[in-house]
Structures are given as structure tokens and as C-alpha cells.
N, C-alpha and C positions, 0 to 999 in steps of 0.2 A: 398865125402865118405858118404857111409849112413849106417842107424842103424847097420843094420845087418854086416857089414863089420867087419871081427873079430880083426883088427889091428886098431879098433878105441880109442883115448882115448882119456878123458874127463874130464877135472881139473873144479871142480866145487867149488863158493865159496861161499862166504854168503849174501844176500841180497847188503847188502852195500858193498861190495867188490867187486861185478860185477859192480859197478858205480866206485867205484875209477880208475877199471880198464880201462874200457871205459872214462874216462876223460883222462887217459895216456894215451890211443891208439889212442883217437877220440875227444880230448879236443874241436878242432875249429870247429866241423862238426856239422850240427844243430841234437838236441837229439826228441824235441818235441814240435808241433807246434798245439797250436788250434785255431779254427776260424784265421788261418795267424797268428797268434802271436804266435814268435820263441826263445827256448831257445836251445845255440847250450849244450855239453855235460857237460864244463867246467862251465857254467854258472849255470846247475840243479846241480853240485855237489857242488859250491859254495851257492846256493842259501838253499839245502838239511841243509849242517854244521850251518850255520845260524840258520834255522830250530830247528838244535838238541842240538845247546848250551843254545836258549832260554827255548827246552823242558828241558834242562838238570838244568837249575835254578831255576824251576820248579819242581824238586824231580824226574824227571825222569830219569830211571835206565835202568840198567838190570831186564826183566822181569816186567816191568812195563806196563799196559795193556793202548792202547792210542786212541782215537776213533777217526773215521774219516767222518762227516759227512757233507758232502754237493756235489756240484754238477762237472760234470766234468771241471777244471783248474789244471793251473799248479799247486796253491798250495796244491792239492791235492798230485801229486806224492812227491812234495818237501817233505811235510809233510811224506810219506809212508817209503824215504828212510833217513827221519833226525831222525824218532821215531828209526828206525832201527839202526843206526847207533849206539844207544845206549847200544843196545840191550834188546830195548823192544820187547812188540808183539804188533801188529799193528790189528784195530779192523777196518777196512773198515766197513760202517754203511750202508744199503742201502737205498736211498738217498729219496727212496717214503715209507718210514717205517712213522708212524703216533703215536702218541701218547703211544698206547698201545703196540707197538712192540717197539720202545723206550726205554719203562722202561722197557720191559723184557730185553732188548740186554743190559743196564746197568747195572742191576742186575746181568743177569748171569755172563757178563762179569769182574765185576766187576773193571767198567772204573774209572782211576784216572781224565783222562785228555781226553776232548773230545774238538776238532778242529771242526770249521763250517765255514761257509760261504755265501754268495749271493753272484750270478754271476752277476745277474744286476738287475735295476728297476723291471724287469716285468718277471723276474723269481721267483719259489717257494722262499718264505722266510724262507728258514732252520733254520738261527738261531733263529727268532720267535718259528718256532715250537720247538725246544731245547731247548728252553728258557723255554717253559711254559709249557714244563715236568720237568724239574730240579728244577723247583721252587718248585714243589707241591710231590716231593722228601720225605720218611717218617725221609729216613735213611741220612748218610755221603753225600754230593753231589759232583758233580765231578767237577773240574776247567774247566770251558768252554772258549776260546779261539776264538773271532768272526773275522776272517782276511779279513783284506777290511775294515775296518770300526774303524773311529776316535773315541774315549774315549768320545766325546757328545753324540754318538747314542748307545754307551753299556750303559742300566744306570745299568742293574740287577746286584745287590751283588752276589762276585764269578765269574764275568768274569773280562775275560781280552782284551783289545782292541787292533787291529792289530801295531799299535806305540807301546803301554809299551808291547806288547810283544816280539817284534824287539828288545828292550832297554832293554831287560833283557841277550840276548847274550853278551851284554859288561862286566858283571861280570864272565862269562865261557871260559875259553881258548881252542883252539882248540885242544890243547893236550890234554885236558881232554877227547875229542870224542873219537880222535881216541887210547888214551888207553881202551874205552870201547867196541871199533869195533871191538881192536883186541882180545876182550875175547871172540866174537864170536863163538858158534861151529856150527857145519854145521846141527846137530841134535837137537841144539836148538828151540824153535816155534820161528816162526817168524812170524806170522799168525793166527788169528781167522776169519774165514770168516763163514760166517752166511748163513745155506739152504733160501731158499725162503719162508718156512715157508706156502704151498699151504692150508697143513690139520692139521698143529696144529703150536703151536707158533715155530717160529725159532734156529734152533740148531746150535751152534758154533761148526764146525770142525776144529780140531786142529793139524796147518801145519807146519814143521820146514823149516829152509832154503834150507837142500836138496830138498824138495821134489819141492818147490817154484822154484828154479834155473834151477835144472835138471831139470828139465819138460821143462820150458820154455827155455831153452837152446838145449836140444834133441831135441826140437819142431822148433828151428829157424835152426840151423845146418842141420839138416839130412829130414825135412820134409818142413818148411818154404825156405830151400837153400836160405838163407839170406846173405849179403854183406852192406857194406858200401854204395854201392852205391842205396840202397831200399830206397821208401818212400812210409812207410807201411798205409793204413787206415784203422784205426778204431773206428768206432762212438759209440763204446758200453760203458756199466755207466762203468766209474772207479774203484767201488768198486765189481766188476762183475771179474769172473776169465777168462771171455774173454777178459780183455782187459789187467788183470794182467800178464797171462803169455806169450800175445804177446809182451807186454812192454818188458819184462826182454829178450825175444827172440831178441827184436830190440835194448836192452841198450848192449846184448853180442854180436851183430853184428856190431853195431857202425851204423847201420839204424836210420832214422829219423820216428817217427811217425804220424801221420797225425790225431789228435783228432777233435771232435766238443765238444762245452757246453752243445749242444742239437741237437737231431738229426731229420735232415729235408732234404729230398729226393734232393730238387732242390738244396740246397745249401750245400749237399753231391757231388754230378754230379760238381759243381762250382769249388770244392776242388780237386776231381779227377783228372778234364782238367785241372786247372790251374797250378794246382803244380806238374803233372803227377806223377800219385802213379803207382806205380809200384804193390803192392798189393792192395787187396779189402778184406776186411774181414768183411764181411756181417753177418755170424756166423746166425742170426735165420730170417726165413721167413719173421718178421717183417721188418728187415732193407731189406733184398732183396725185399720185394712188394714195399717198400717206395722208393727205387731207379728205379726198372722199373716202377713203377707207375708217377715219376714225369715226368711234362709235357715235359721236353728238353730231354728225353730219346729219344735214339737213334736219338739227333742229335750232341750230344756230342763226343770230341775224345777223345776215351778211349785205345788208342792201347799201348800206357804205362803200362797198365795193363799187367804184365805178369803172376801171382799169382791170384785166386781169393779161396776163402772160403765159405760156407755154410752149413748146414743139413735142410736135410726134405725128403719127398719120393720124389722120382725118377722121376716122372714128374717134381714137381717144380725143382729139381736138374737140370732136362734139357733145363729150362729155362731158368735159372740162366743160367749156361753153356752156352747157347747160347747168353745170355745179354753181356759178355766176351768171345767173340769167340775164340780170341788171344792168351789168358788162361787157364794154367791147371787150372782145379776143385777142392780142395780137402773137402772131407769128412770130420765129426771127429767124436768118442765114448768119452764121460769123462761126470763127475760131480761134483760138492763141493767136495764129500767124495775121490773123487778120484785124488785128486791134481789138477785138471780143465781137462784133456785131455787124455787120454792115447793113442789112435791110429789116426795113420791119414792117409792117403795114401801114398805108399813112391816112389820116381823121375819114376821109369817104370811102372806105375799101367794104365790099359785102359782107354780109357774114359768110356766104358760101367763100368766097377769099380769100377770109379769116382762118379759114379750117382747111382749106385745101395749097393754102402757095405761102411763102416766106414774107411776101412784102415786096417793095420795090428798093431798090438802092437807094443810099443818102447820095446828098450831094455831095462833089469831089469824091466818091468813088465809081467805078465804072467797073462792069459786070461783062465776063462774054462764057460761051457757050465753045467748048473745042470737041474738034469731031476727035474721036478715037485712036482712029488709024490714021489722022494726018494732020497738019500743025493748021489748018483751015477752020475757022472759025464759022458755026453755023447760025444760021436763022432761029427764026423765032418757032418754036415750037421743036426741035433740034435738041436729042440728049447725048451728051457728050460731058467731059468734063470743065469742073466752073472755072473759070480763071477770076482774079480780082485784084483790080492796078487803082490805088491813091495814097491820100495820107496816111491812112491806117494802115497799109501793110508792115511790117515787121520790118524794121532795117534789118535783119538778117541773123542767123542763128548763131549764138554764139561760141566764138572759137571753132567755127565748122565752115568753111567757107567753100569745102565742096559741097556741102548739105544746103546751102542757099543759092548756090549757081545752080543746084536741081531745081531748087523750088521757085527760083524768080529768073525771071530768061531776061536776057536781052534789053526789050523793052518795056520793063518793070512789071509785068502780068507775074503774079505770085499762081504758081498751078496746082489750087488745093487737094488735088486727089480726092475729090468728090464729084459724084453725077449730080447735073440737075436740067433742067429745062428754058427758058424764059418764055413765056408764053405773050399773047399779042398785046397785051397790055401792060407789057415790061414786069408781071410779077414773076418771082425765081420759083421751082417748084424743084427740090430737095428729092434724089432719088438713092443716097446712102452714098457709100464709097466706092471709089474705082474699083481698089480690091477687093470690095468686096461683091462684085459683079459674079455671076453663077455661071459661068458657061459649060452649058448641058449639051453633049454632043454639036458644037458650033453654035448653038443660041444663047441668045443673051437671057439674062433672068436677074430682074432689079430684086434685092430684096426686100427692099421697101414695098415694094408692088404687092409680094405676099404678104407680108406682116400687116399692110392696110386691109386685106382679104379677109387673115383669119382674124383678124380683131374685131371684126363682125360678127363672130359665130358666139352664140351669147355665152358659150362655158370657157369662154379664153379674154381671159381679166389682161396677162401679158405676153408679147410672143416677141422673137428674134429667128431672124431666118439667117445659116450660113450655107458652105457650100461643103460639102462632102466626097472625099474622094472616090473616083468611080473606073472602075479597070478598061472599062468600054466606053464610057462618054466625060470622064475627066472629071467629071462632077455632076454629083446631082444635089437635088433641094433636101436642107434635112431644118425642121422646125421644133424650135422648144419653146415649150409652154407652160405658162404658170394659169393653172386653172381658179375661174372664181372660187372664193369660199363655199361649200355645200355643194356645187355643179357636178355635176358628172357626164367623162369623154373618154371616148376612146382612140388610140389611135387610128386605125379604121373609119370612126365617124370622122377624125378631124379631113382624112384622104377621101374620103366622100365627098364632102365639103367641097373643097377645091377642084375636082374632079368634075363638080356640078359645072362649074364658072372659068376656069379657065385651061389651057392646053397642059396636054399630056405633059410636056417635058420642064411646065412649072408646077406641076402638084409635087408635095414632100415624099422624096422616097423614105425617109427618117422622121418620127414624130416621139421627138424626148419630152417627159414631163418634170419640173422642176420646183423647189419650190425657193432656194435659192441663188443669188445669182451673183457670179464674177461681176466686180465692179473695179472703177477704175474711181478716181473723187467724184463722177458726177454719173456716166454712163456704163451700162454694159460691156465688158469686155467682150468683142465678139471673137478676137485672135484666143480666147481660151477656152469659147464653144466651138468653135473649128480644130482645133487641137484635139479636143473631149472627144469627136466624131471619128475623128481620123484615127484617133487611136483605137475607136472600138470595131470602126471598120477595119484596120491593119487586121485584127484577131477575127473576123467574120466571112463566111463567104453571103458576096454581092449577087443578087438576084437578077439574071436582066429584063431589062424594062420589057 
């Protein structure tokens, strides 16, 4: 049955409710597996309660704000649904956040109790780093909680070591949890998840269980067509809403998911063959180049695959696509603000479809299209910026309440500051960001338009298009590029290119080559290739067109 079908319904419950439930339907069936190491469903709800009667001796309530920072394990999720079960809000931290975004995310959040970790010897030392912001604290500091590690290696005052915090559940009974699971309400927050933070420090949006549930339940039922019988992968950071709301799509299907600590192309491909995933959920260009890019690509069997996931313009989309022949493709549109996801493609959609447009809306959300220059709302075919009004928008940013009367008007339209289109048959068709629109002497210039262009040209493996400052037209086009391995281009050739196919004032005046790239947890920064430009243009004389 899918979205659209009008005799659909849909019993949605509260974070921790969809795990009890799935422990009754699905107790012996493995829930979540990283790096091969399995917990079947019964085992993460028993291990979750554990979890939330030591947070709960702890002072941890209802509404109590709980942070989560370290790298992907299971005690991560354990952690995500024992806070929950209490009826706190759960602060996912993101796990390459550094000293100064830290204390913001403590502050604003205003964390009682923040969880860490180390996964092993020779990964990031999270709780180092937590350690030695919390020390140097002006105000109250939080209970930090280090798991994995014996009461010799915590020495800092105010923690607590993974033993005494085990041994504090023996003072909490289990009926204590579950009378505060079941005060539960569905529009409670259950959520603070934090933007990326690209152009100024990071904002908490703030999510309740519906939007958390539903989402990812519309998402596994009617677009994922998920079963018991799936074994989902996905190597994205845990505290990332890519991986949060396929988790809750595969804990409501009684699916296994297939995690890594860290993700690594070859020993992604290892996990695919051996345990035959049935999905691949690649989600951004990075994890797709790191899987075709490792060396046993394509000599792996991958025909288990029947599901596969990504975004990016339609070249790379067709690569992808073709890396999983066996598999449909799906698209997707969402963001923080937006509950993680709102469209995906739905079971009849083309493969041309698959690779050129986002998908259509779920149900109870609603999509429109705004013209630029004025608050009118356009037709179909019509690029302007997206707007997006239901369940899943964000109750609003936290502690910012002039920063959510920007971004939600009125009559609840959240105004992403993204371009996109909707085309005659209600698919979304993704055109980048408002600011980051190119305007070259009064024209408009999508950057997605060029980046789908030159990722055609067969020596340009990755590309990002910004805009450049320009003395005479305010901006012009400047592109960087990461070239195939072994290929060989020039600047010149790649202005050729473009020159062939489309007008004067969208070819690159600027063609950087690169081989790394500013990143933010998932995407490109592009505010720090605009910056890179601008600064070398400030030092350069500009040529005119």
C-alpha cells in the first residue's frame, strides 16, 4: 500500500514504543549489527531499560535534555532509546564538533548529562575532547558518563565510569521506566538535533516523537517497502538524521541494520557480500564515490541488493544506478528543519525519475514552490524557493525565536532557502540553495545546472560550482574540480566544454582543481569555497567577459 492510497492508516507511537513494540513482534530477530557485531531486538530493549534506569538514578526525567556524543556503536542507540524512554529529549552531538561548538551545543542546550565514548585505540578520543571543555566550564557542568571504560582511566571530578554507571541501575526498578514511557505524548520533543552549523554556530531544531516516528515509518512502509526479512545498510554518523530515521524505519519493520564505526569503501563492499544487504543507503556522494571507488568494486556480489538510495545530479545518479543494476534508485528532498526527509520516490516512479527529481511528498506533508521576488506562490514547472508545511517541520529553533519567525511564517510554511521546481506530476526537482544562486550581471545561474553539465565531461569524477566576486557583474561562475584518477584537464578544456552547451554568462570564469575537500559531517562546504575564491580574487586583477 502506498502513501497515496486513501484507506491507508497509520498508528504512530512514541520513540520508545516503537522498540517495545518491535521487541513483541520481532524479539529473536537481529535488530542491529556493526562491524558483525549483533544485537537481535530483545537484546537493544533490554540493554535500552538498563540504559534508562541508570540515567534515571541519575536525576533523569521527563524533559530532561541528554547528550550523545561519540562515535557510531551500539551504545549509541541504546543510549538514544533508554534517554527516551524516560521521557527526556535526546541531544545527538555531532561526533567531529570541537571544542568551540561544544560549548555552544551545551549551553544552548542546556545538557544535564552528556554520554561518550571511544570505539577503539586508534579512533578520535571523544571523551578527551569532552573532558577538556567541561573542565574549563564557567557555569554548572554536566554529568559526563564515559562507556567503555574502567573507573582507573576516568580520573576527572563529575564523571562517571562505564561499571558505576551499570551499578547504578540496581537502585531503579523497571517499573519506574516504564511508568514514565507511558506518560509519553506523541507531541512531546523527543529531539534536539543540531544544523551543521556551515555559516554560523549550530542551531537545535526541535523535534517531537510524531514527527521522529512518522517520518521514519511513512519512509520504511510506503517508500523503503521494508519487511522483516531486510538487511538495511547504512554507514552514515548516528547522530546524522540519515541514519536516524532509517533506524526507526527498520526497528518498525523488524529489519536488521547493517552499521559500520567508521566508514571505509572496501570494508563497506565486505559487509554488503557477506551479510547480503538487501538495501544500500549511500545517502550523499561521498559514501557513493567511496564504494565505487574501492578497489573489489565490481567484483563483488551485490545482487542482494534490491533497494539502493542517494542524491546528487543525474549523472552521478546514473552511476550509482548502474553500480546496483538489480535496484531501484530512490531519490530524496528533506533537512534538520524538516524532520530528515519529506519526499522520496514512490514503488511506480521511472528510472528516468529516479535520477532526475526527488520524489513526491509523503502524506500530511505539503510542498509549494515561491516565486523569488514576491510572496506568490507558483505553478508547476515554476523555480522559486521550496516552502514545506506538516508534521515534520521542526517546532522551531531553539532558544532563537527570532531565527524561527524567519524560517516559519504565518501560516506554518517553513521557508527552506532552497530552489526547486515541482514538475506536472508532483515530482520536486532540487535546484541547490537560494544563496547560493549566481547572479552574473542580472541573470540567474543555478549551480546545480552546471555541476550536472560538467559531471558529464568524462575527466571530472567531482564538481561544486560557487559564485565569485566580479567588479562589473557582481559574480561570475567559478568551478572546482576533483579529477578522475589517471584523467587528464585543463582549465581551458573544462571552459571549452561548457562553452560548447550553454550561454556565455554560465560558463566558469574560475576553474580550481582539488583533491580535498571542506566538509561539514555529510556535505561540502560550499561557504568555504566561496570564501577560497573571493579571497584570491580580492589579490587578482579580473578580466572582463
Amino acid at each position: 500500500m502506498t502513501a497515496s492510497s486513501p484507506s491507508e492508516y497509520l498508528a504512530v507511537p512514541s520513540l520508545p514504543d516503537l522498540l517495545v513494540r518491535a521487541r513483541h513482534r520481532h524479539g529473536g530477530r537481529p535488530a542491529l549489527s556493526i562491524d558483525g557485531a549483533r544485537q537481535t531486538f530483545s537484546e537493544l530493549f533490554d540493554r535500552a531499560m538498563l540504559t534508562a534506569r541508570s540515567l534515571a538514578a541519575l536525576g533523569v526525567g521527563r524533559r530532561s535534555r541528554v547528550g550523545i556524543y561519540m562515535p557510531n556503536c551500539a551504545e549509541f542507540v541504546e543510549v538514544l532509546f533508554g534517554a527516551s524512554m524516560l521521557g527526556a529529549m535526546v541531544v545527538p552531538i555531532n561526533n567531529r564538533f570541537r571544542s568551540r561548538e561544544l560549548t555552544h551545543v551545551h549551553a544552548d542546550a542546556e545538557l544535564g548529562v552528556i554520554l561518550t565514548r571511544q570505539a577503539s585505540a586508534d579512533s578520535p578520543d571523544h571523551p578527551g575532547r569532552l573532558l577538556a571543555v567541561v573542565k574549563e566550564l564557567p557555569g554548572p557542568r554536566p554529568i559526563v558518563v564515559v562507556l567503555g571504560e574502567p573507573r582507573e582511566r576516568v580520573a576527572a571530578d563529575g564523571t562517571i565510569a562505564d561499571p558505576e554507571f551499570r551499578s547504578l541501575a540496581d537502585g531503579v526498578a523497571a517499573a519506574t521506566v516504564e511508568d514514565s514511557r507511558s506518560r509519553i505524548r506523541l507531541r512531546d520533543v523527543a529531539a534536539i538535533l543540531y544544523t551543521s552549523g556551515t555559516t554560523a554556530m549550530p542551531k537545535g531544531c526541535i523535534h517531537t516523537h510524531e514527527a521522529l516516528t512518522r517520518n521514519g515509518i511513512v519512509t520504511g512502509r510506503s517508500r523503503f517497502l521494508l519487511s522483516e526479512r531486510d538487511r538495511f545498510f547504512d554507514p552514515l554518523p548516528m547522530f546524522h538524521v540519515s541514519f536516524l530515521l532509517p533506524m526507526i524505519a527498520c526497528v518498525d519493520a523488524g529489519a536488521e541494520m547493517l552499521a559500520m564505526s567508521r566508514f571505509d569503501g572496501e570494508q563497506a563492499l565486505e559487509i554488503i557480500e557477506g551479510q547480503r544487504a538487501t538495501w544500500v543507503f549511500a545517502a550523499f556522494q561521498a559514501i557513493a564515490g567511496g564504494l565505487m571507488g574501492a578497489a573489489s568494486f565490481g567484483r563483488r556480489s551485490t545482487g542482494s541488493v534490491r533497494m539502493s538510495m542517494c542524491v546528487g545530479n543525474p549523472p552521478d545518479l546514473r552511476r550509482f544506478q548502474a553500480a546496483f543494476p538489480a535496484a531501484d534508485l530512490l531519490s530524496t528532498y528533506g533537512s534538520t528543519e524538516t524532520g530528515g526527509v519529506i519526499t522520496y520516490h514512490e514503488p511506480n516512479a521511472s528510472r528516468e525519475q529516479r535520477v532526475t527529481t526527488c520524489g513526491t511528498a509523503f502524506r500530511g506533508v505539503e510542498l509549494a514552490i515561491k516565486d523569488l521576488d514576491s510572496p506568490a506562490h507558483l505553478g508547476a514547472g515554476g523555480i522559486g524557493e521550496i516552502l514545506v508545511r506538516g508534521y515534520s517541520v521542526l517546532d522551531g529553533y531553539l532558544n532563537d525565536p527570532g531565527a524561527t519567525a524567519e524560517a516559519v511564517d504565518a501560516d506554518g510554511w517553513l521557508h527552506t532557502g532552497d530552489l526547486g521546481v515541482i514538475d506536472d506530476s508532483g515530482q520536486l526537482i532540487f535546484h541547490g540553495r537560494v544563496k547560493d544562486m549566481i547572479k552574473v550581471g542580472g541573470e540567474n545561474v543555478s549551480p546545480a545546472e552546471i555541476e550536472a553539465l560538467l559531471a558529464e565531461h568524462p575527466a571530472v569524477l567531482v564538481v561544486h560550482v560557487v559564485g565569485a566576486p566580479d567588479p562589473r557583474l557582481d559574480e561570475v561562475v567559478a568551478a572546482y574540480i576533483e579529477v578522475v584518477p589517471g584523467a587528464s584537464v585543463s582549465e581551458q578544456d573544462v571552459i571549452s566544454f561548457c562553452a560548447e552547451q550553454v550561454a556565455r554568462f554560465k560558463v566558469p570564469r574560475y576553474v580550481r582543481f582539488v583533491d580535498d575537500w571542506p566538509m561539514s559531517a555529510t556535505k561540502v562546504r560550499k561557504d568555504e569555497l566561496r570564501r577560497r575564491i573571493a579571497a584570491e580574487v580580492a589579490g587578482a586583477a579580473v578580466q572582463p567577459t
